[in-house]
C-alpha positions in Angstrom: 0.0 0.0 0.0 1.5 3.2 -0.7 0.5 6.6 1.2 0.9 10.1 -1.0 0.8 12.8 1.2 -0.1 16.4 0.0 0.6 20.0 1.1 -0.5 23.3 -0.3 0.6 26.5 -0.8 -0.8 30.1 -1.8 1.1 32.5 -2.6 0.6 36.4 -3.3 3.2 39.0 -4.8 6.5 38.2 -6.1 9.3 36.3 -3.9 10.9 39.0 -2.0 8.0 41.0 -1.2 5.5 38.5 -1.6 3.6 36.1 1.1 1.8 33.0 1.4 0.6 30.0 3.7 1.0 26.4 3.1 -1.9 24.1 4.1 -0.4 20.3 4.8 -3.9 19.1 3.1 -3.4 15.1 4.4 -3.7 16.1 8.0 -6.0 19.1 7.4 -3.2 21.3 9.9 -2.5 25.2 9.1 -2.7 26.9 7.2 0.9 28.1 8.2 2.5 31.6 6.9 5.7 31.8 4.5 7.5 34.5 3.4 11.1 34.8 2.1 11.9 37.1 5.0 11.5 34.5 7.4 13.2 32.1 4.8 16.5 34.3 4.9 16.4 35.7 8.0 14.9 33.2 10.3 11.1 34.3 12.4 9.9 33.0 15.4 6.5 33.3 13.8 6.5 32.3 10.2 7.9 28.8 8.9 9.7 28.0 6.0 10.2 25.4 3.7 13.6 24.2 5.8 11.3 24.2 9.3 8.5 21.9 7.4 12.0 19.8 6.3 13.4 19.9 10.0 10.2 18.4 10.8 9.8 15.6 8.5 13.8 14.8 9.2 13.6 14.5 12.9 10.1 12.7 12.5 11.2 10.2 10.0 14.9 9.5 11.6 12.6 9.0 15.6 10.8 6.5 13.5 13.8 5.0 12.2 15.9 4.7 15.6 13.0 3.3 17.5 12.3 0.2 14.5 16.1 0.1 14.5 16.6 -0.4 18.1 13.4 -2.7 18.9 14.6 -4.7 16.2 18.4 -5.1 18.0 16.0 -6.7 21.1 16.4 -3.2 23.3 13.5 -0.7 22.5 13.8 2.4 23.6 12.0 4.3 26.2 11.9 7.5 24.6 13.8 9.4 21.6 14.0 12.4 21.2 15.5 14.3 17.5 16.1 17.6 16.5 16.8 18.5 12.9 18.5 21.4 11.8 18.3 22.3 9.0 20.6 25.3 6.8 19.6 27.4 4.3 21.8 30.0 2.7 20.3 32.2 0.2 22.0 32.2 -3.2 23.2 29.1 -2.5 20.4 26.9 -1.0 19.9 24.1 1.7 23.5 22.9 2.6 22.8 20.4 5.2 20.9 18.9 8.4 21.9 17.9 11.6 20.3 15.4 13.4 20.6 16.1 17.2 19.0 12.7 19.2 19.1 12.2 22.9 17.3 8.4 23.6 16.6 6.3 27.1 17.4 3.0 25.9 17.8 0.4 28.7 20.6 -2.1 28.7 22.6 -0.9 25.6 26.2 0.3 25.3 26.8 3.5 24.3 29.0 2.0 21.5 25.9 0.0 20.2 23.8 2.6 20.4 26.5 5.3 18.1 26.4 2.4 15.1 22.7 1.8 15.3 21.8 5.4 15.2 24.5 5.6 12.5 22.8 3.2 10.6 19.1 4.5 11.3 20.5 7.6 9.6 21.4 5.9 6.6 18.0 3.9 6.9 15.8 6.8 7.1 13.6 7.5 4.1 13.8 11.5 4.4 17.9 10.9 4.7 17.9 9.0 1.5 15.5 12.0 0.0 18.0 14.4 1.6 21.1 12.6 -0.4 21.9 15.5 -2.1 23.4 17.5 1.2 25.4 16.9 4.0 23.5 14.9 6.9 25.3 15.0 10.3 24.3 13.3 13.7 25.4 13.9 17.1 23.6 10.8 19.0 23.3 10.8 23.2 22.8 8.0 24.8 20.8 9.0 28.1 
């Protein structure tokens, strides 16, 4: 069974004074403001394409550890990711960092670095992400 999820956005006026608000239409959430001044200067109040990327990375690569590591026989308790994701204008996105922190009872800290190495590799928004640099700092709590 495949799943196609869909997002929409609306948007007024040309790209640096322009505006608009993307709809993710699968989940019927937003709509959520854009604007290019957010996108190159960073907002506290409107997203950008890179934020609604942070948040399918960091989703994704939680869903990825916790298969990963229930399927190594020690699930975790909790896992928690950050993505980070760059932007540069002119240039473009340049790369995102994964930042997890996971409680994961009765597994080595050295275990735990290769199987969130390799949960990064596994992730289906990494492998969409292949064209930039993807970085993880993993904790084990």
């Amino acid at each position: 069974m495949s799943v196609t999820s869909e997002a929409t956005t609306s948007w007024k006026g040309s790209l640096f004074e322009g505006a608009g608000d993307v709809a993710l239409e699968s989940s019927n959430q937003g709509p959520f403001a854009v604007n290019w001044k957010a996108r190159s200067e960073g907002s506290t109040s409107v997203t950008t394409p890179e934020e609604l990327i942070a948040a399918a990375h960091s989703s994704c690569y939680s869903m990825a550890l916790s298969n990963a590591l229930a399927q190594n026989g020690t699930p975790p308790e909790t896992v928690e990711t950050t993505a980070s994701v760059t932007f540069i204008p002119g240039t473009g996105i340049t790369g995102s960092h994964l930042n997890v922190n996971a409680v994961v009872p009765g597994l080595s800290a050295e275990d735990f670095a290769r199987i969130a190495d390799e949960a990064k590799v596994g992730c289906p928004v990494s492998a969409a992400l292949a064209g930039i640099e993807i970085t993880l700092e993993a904790t084990l709590a």
